[in-house]
Phi, psi and omega in degrees: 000141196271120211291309166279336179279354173278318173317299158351278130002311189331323183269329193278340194256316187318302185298324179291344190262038181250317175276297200313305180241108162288334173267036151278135150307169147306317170303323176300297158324295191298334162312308195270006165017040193086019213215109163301326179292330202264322159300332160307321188277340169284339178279001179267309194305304183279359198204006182055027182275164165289197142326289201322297214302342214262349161270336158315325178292313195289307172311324165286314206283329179294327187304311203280335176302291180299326166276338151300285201312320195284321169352281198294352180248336183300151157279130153289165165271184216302115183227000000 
């Protein structure tokens, strides 16, 4: 995942990355402010995860996040 477009995102992602990893803090989230590097080191910290996993994991739940959101915004026909 291209590294400025999560920072973007960030605010639109902070509440969903709350649910997807509950043992992020709120204080954890503020830390990781967008900065993508900085959120991979905390799934490392808090979930053992390795690097890899832990930026494949942040990069599948936004893919999947981002493709839920366009779901809900196409128009259907008619509707």
């Amino acid at each position: 995942m291209n590294k400025d477009v999560f920072a973007g995102k960030w605010k639109q992602i902070r509440g969903e990355a709350k649910a997807w990893w509950g043992k992020l803090t709120d204080d954890d989230l503020e830390r990781a402010a967008g900065k993508f590097d900085v959120l991979a080191g905390l799934l490392q910290e808090k979930y053992g995860y390795t690097h890899q996993r832990a930026t494949d994991e942040i990069d599948r739940r936004v893919t999947e996040y981002e493709a839920n959101l366009n779901k809900k915004t196409v128009p259907r026909p008619g509707k």
